[in-house]
C-alpha positions in Angstrom: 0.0 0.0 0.0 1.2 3.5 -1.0 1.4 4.9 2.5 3.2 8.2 1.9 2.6 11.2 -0.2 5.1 14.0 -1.1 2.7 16.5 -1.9 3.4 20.2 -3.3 1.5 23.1 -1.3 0.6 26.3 -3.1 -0.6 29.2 -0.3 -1.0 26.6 2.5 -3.7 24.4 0.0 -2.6 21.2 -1.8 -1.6 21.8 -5.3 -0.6 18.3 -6.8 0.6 14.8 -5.4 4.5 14.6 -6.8 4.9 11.1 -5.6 4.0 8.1 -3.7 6.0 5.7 -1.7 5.4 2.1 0.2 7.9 3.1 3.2 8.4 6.5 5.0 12.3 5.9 4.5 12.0 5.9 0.4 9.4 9.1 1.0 11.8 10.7 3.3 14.7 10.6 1.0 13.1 11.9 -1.4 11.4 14.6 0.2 14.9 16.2 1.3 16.4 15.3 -1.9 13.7 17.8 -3.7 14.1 20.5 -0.4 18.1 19.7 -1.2 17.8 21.1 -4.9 15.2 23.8 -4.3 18.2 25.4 -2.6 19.9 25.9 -6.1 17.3 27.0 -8.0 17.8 30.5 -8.9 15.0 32.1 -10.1 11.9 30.9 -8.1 8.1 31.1 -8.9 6.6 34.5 -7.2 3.5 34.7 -9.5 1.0 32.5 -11.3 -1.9 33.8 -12.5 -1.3 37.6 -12.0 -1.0 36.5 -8.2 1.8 36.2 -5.4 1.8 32.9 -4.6 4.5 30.6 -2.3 5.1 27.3 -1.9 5.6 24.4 0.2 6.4 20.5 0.3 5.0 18.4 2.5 5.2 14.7 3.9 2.0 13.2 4.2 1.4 9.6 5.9 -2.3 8.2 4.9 -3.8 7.4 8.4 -3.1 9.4 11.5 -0.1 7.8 13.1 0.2 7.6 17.3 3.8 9.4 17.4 2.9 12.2 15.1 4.1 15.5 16.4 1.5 18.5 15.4 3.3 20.8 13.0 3.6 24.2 12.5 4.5 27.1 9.8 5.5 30.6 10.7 3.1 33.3 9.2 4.2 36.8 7.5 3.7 38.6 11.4 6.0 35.8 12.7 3.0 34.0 14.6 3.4 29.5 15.2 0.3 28.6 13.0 -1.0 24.7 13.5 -0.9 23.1 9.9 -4.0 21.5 9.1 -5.0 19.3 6.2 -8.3 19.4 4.4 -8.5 16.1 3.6 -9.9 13.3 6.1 -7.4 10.5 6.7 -4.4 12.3 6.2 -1.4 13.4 8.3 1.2 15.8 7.7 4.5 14.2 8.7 6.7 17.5 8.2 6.8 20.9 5.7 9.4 22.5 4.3 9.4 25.9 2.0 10.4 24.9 -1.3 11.3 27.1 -4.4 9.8 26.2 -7.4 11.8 27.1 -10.9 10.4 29.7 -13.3 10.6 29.5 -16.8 11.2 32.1 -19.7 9.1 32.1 -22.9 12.1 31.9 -25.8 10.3 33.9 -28.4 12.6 32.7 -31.4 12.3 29.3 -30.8 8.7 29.4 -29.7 8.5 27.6 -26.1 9.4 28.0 -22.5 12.7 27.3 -21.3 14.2 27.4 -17.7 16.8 29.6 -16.1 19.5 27.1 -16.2 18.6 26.0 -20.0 18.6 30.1 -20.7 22.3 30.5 -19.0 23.7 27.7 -20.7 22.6 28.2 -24.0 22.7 32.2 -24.3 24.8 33.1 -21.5 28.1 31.2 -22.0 31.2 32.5 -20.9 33.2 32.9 -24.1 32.3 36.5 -24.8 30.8 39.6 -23.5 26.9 39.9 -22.7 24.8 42.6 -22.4 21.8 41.8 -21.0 18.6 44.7 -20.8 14.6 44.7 -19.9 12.4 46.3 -22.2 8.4 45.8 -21.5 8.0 42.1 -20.4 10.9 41.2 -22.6 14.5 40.2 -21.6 16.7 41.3 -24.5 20.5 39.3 -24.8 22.7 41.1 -26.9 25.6 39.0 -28.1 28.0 40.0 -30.2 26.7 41.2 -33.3 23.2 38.2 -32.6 20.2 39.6 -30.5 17.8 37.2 -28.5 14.7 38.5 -27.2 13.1 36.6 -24.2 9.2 37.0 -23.0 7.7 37.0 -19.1 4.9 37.5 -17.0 5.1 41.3 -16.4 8.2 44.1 -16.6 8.8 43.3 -12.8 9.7 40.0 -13.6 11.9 40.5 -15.7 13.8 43.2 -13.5 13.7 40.5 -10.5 15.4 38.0 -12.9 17.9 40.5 -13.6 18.3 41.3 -9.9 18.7 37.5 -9.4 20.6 37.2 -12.5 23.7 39.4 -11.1 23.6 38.3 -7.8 24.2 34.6 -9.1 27.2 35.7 -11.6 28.6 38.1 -8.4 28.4 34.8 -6.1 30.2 32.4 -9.1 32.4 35.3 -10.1 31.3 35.8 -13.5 32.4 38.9 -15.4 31.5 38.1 -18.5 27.6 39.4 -18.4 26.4 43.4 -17.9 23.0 43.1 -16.5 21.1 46.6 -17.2 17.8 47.1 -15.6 17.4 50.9 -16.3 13.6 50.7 -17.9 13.2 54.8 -18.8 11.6 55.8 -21.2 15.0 56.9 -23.6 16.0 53.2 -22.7 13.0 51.8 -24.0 13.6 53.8 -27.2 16.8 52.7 -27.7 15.9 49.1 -27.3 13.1 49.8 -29.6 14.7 51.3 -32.4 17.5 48.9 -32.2 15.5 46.0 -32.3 13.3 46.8 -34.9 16.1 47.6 -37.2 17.5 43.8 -36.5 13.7 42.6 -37.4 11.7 42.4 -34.4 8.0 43.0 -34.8 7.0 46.6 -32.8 3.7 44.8 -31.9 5.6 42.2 -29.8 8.4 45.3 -28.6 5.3 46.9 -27.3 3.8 44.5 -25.5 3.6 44.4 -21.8 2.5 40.7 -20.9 2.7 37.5 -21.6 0.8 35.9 -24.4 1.9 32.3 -23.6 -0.2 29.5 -21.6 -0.6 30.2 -18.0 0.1 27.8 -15.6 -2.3 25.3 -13.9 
């Protein structure tokens, strides 16, 4: 019997069952194995839907077990807040914050990508970078070759470049320079310059996303 769940948690409600496990040893691995990763992830999800959101991963046993210990989550005012779950026949074992990657929407080639794939395919460290925000866009500028890169919102984008430099500071990379001035004579410049490589104004202009939102 599939005793134990490892279950992502989007604002304190269940979002999705990852996996299921026989043993809590197997579950328990597991679970700190994801919690162990979520550490590295660089660029987290803040947002889905056009609303803050956080998440969680829990350890859940089926059954309410005798040694369980009631658990608890500290709220934004710092108060000890008893976890509950809504479903009948379920216990929470233990719950950890966990970051959840973000992706980017890779206008040229027409699909989502995530942070690592966008480093290590347009940020490599063999020449100079210059990497701007204009609208919802990220905009790589490479040499004489010019990627253009969609998000959620033009806050987005200037947190990814926040996270962005901080990553490159910590790994002591000087090959990128990350510019999140978004005035208006920026925007121009970005505009006219991409437009004369080819890029549609319509898609310059635009301030959101046009790709799938999450579920």
């Amino acid at each position: 019997m599939l005793r134990f769940y490892v279950i992502l948690f989007k604002n304190k409600e269940k979002k999705k069952i990852i996996k299921k496990f026989v043993t809590f040893e197997k579950a328990n691995l597991y679970f700190d194995k994801l919690i162990y990763l979520s550490k590295d992830i660089i660029f987290d999800v803040k947002f889905e839907n056009g609303r803050e959101c956080e998440f969680e991963l829990g350890l859940v046993e089926v059954g309410t077990s005798n040694k369980q210990t009631p658990i608890y989550v500290t709220d934004e005012l710092g108060r000890n807040i008893k976890v509950k779950l809504l479903d009948d026949g379920f216990s929470l074992i233990k719950i950890s914050k966990y970051k959840q990657e973000e992706s980017i929407f890779d206008i040229s080639k027409n699909k989502k990508i995530t942070i690592n794939k966008f480093i290590s395919s347009y940020l490599r460290t063999d020449n100079l970078k210059v990497i701007s925000v204009l609208n919802n866009k990220i905009v790589v500028q490479s040499d004489e070759k010019i990627n253009i890169f969609s998000m959620k919102s033009e806050n987005e984008c200037i947190r990814l470049i926040n996270d962005l430099s901080k990553h490159f500071f910590l790994t002591k990379r000087t090959d990128c320079l990350f510019i999140d001035d978004i005035s208006t004579p920026q925007k121009k410049y970005l505009i006219k310059l991409l437009s004369e490589y080819g890029f549609s104004k319509k898609i310059l202009y635009r301030k959101f996303t046009t790709y799938p939102r999450s579920k």
